[in-house]
Backbone as a ProteinNet text record, in pm:
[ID]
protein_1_A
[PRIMARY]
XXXXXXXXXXXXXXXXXXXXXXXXXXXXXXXXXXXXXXXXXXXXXXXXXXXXXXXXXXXXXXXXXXXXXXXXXXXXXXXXXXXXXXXXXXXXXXXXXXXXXXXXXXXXXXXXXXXXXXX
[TERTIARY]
-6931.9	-6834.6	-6743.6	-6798.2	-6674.4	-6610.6	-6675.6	-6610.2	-6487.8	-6480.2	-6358.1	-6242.2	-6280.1	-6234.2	-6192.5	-6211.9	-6128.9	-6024.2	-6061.4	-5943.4	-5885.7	-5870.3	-5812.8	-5673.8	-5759.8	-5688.7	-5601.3	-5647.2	-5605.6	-5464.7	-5483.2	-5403.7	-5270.8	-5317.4	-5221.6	-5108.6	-5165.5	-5124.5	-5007.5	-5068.4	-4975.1	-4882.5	-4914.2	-4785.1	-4694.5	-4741.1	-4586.2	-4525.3	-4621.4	-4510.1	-4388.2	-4489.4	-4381.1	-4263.1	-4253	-4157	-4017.3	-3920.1	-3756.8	-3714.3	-3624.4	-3523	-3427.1	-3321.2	-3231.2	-3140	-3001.7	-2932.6	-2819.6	-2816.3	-2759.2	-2599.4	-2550.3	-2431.2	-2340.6	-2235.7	-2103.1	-2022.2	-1981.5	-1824.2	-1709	-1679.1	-1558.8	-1409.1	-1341.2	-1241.8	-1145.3	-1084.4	-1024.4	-878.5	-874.4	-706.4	-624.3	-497.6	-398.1	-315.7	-227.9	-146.8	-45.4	-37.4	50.5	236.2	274.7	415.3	476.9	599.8	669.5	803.4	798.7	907.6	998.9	1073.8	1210.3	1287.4	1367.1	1499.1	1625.5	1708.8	1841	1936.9	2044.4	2153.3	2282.2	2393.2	2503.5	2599.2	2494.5	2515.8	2580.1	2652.6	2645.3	2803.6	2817.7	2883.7	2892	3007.6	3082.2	3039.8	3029.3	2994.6	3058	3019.2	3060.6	3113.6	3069.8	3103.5	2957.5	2968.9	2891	2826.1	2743.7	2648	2560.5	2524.5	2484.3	2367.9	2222.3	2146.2	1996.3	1943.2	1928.3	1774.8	1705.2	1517.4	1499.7	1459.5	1392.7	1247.1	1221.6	1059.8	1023.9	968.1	933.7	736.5	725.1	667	574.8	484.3	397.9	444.6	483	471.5	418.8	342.7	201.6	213.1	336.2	365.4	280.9	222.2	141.1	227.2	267.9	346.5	320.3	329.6	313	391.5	311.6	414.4	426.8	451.4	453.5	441.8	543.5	548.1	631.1	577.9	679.8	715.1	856.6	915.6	913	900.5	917.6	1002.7	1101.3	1182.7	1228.1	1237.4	1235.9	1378.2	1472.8	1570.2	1570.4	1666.2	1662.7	1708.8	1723.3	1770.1	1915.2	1970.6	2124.1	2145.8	2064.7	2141	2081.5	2172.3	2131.5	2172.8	2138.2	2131.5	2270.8	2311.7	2451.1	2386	2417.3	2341.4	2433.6	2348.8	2385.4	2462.2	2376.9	2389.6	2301.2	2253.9	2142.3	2169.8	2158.1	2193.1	2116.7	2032	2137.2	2019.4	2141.6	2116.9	2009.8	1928	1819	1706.1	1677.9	1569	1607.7	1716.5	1745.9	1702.7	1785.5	1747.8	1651.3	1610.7	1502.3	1446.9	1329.3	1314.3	1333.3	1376.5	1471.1	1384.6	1304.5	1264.3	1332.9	1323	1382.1	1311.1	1308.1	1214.2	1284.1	1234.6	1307.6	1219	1268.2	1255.8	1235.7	1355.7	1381.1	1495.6	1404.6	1474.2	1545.7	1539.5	1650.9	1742.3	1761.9	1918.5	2021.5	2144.9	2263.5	2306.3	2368.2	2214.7	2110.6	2009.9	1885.3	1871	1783.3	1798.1	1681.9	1736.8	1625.1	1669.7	1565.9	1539.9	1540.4	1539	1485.9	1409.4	1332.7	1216.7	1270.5	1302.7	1372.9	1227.8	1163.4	1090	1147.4	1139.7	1151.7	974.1	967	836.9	876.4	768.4	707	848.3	891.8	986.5	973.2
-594	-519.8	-442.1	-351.9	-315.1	-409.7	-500.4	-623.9	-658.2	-719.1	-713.1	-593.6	-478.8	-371	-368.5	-364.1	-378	-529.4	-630.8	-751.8	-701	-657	-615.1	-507.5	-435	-323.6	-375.4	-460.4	-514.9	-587.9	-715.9	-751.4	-684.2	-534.7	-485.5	-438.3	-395.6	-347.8	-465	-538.1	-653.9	-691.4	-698.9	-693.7	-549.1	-522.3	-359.8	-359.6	-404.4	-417.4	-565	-646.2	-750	-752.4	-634	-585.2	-578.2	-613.3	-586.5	-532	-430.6	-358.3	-437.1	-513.2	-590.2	-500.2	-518.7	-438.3	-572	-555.4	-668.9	-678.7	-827.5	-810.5	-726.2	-671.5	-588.2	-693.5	-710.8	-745.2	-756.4	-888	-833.2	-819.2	-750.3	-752.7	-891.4	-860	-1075.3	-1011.6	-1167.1	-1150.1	-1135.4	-1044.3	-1018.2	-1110.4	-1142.3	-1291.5	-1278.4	-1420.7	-1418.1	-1364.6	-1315.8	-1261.8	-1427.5	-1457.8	-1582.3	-1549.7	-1659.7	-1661.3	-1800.7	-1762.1	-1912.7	-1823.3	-1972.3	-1940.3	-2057.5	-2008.9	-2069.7	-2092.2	-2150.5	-2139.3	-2171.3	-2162.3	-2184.4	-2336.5	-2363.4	-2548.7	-2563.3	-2658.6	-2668.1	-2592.3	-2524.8	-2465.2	-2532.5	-2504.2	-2573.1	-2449.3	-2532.3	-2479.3	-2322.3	-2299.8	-2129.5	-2012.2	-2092.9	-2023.6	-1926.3	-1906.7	-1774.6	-1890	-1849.8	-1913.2	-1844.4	-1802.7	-1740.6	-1800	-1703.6	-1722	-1625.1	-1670.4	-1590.2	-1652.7	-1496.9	-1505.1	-1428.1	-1466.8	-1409.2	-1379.1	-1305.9	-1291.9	-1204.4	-1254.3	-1181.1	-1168.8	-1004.1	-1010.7	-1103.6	-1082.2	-1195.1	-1155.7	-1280.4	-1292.9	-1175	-1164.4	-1098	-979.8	-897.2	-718.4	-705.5	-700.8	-673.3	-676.5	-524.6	-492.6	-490.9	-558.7	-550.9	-504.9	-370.6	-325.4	-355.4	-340.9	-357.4	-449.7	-554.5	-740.8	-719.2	-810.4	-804.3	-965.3	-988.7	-1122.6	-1152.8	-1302.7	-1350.4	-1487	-1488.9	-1609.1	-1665.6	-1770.9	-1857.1	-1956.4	-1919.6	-2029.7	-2136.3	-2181.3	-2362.1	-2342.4	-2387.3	-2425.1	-2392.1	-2275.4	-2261	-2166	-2185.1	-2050.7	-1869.5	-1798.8	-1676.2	-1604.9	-1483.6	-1380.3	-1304.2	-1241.3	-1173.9	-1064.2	-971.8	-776.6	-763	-643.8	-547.2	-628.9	-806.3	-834.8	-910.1	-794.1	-775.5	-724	-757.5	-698.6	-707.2	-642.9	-503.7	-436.4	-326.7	-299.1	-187.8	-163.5	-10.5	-115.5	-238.9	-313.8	-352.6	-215.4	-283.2	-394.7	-372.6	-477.6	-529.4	-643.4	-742.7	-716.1	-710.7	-782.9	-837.2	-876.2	-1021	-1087.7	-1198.9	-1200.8	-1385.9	-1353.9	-1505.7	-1543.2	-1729.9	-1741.5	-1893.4	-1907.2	-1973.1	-2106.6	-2252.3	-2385	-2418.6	-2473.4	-2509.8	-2399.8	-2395.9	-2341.4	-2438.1	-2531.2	-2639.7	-2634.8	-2607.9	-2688.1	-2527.1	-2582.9	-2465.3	-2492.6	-2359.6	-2252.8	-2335.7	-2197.6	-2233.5	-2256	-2363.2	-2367.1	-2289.8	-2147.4	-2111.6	-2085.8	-2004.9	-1996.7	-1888	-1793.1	-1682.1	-1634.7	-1562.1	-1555.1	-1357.8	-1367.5	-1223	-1190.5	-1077.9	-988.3	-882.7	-843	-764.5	-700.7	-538.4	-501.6	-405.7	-433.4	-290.5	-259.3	-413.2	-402.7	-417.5
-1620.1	-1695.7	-1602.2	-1440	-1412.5	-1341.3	-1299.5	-1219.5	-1289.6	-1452.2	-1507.5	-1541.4	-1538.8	-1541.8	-1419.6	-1308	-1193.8	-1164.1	-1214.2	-1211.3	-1340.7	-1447.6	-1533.3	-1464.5	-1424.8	-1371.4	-1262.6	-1125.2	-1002	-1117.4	-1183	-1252.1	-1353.3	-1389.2	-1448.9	-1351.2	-1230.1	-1131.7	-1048.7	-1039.2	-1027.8	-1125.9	-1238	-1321.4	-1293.7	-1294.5	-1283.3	-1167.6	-1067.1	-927.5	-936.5	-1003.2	-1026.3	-1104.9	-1172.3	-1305.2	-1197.5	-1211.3	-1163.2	-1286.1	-1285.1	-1362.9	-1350.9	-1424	-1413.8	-1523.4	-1442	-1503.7	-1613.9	-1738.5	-1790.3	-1774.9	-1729.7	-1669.4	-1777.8	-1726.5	-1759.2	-1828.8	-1969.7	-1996.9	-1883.3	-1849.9	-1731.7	-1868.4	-1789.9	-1899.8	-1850.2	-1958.2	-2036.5	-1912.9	-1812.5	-1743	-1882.7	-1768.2	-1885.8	-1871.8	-1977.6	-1973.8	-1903.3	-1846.7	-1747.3	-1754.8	-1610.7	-1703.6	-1618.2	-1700.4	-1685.1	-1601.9	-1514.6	-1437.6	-1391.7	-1368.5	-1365.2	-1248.7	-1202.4	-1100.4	-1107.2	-1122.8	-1133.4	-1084	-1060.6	-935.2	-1100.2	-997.2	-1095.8	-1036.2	-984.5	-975	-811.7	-761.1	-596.5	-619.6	-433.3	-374.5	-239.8	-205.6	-107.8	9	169.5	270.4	293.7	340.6	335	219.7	96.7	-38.2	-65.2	-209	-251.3	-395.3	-399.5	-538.3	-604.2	-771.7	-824.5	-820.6	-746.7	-760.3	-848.3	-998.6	-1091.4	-1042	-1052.8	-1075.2	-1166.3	-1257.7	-1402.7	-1419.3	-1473.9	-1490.3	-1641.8	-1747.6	-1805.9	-1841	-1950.1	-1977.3	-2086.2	-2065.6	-2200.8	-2342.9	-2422.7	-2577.5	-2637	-2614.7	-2698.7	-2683.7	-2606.6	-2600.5	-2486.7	-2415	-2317.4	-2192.3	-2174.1	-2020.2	-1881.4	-1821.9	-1673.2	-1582.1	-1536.2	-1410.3	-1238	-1165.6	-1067.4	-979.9	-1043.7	-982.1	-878.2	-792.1	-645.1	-680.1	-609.1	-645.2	-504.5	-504.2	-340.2	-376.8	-299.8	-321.4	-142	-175.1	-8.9	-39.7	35.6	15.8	83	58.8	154.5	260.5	405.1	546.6	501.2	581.3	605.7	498.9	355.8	261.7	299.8	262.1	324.1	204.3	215	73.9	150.3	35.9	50.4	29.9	167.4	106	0.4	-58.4	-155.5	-257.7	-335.9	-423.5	-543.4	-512.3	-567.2	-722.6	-874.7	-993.3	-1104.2	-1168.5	-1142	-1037.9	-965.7	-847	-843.4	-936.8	-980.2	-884.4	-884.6	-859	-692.8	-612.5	-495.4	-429.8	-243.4	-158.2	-111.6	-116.9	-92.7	29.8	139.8	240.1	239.9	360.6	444.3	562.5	543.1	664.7	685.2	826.5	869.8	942.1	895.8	972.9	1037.5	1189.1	1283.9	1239.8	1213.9	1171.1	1262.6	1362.6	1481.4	1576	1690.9	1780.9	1879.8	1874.7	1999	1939.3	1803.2	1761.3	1792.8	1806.3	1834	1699.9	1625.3	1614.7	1548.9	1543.7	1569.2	1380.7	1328.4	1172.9	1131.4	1026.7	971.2	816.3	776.5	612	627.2	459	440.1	350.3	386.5	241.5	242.5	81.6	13.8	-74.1	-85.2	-85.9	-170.5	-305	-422.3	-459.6	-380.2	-353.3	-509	-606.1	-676.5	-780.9	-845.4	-934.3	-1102.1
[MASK]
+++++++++++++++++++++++++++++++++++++++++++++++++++++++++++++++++++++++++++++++++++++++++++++++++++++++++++++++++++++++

């Protein structure tokens, strides 16, 4: 009799150390819907001209506001952004970064990627 009273006991003992507290996972909250975006030109322009170039972005359908989208836009080889035309102009000037394609050719062919931080 205490022989089982002690594997009783040895055994209970082992169950409680084997016990883990598990914490049950958290609800993650649901992504918010995506905000939508497009880009546009106002069709071809002749070498050294000016061309309307439109980036749009809106919020989701569903009323759900999103603040603080940064826009990144990359143009093609040779086009370059015109400062301060930017409109409307509350959402100022872009970073400008350029980036060198090829350096053998006179000049050298690059791109630019325009940067709209926290608009």
């Amino acid at each position: 009799m205490a022989r089982s009273a002690v594997v009783l006991a040895t055994s209970l003992v082992l169950a409680l150390v084997g016990l883990v507290v598990v914490q049950p996972p958290q609800a993650r909250a649901a992504d918010p819907a995506p905000i939508t975006h497009a880009k546009s030109s106002g069709g071809s322009v002749l070498l050294g001209g000016t061309a309307d170039w439109r980036l749009t972005a809106s919020n989701p359908p569903d009323g759900t506001e999103q603040y603080n989208l940064s826009f990144t836009d990359t143009l093609p080889q040779g086009v370059a952004y015109q400062p301060n035309s930017t409109s409307p102009a509350m959402f100022g000037e872009p970073q400008i970064i350029t980036i060198v394609d090829d350096a053998t050719t006179t000049p050298k062919k690059t791109h630019q990627v325009l940067i709209w931080s926290n608009v």
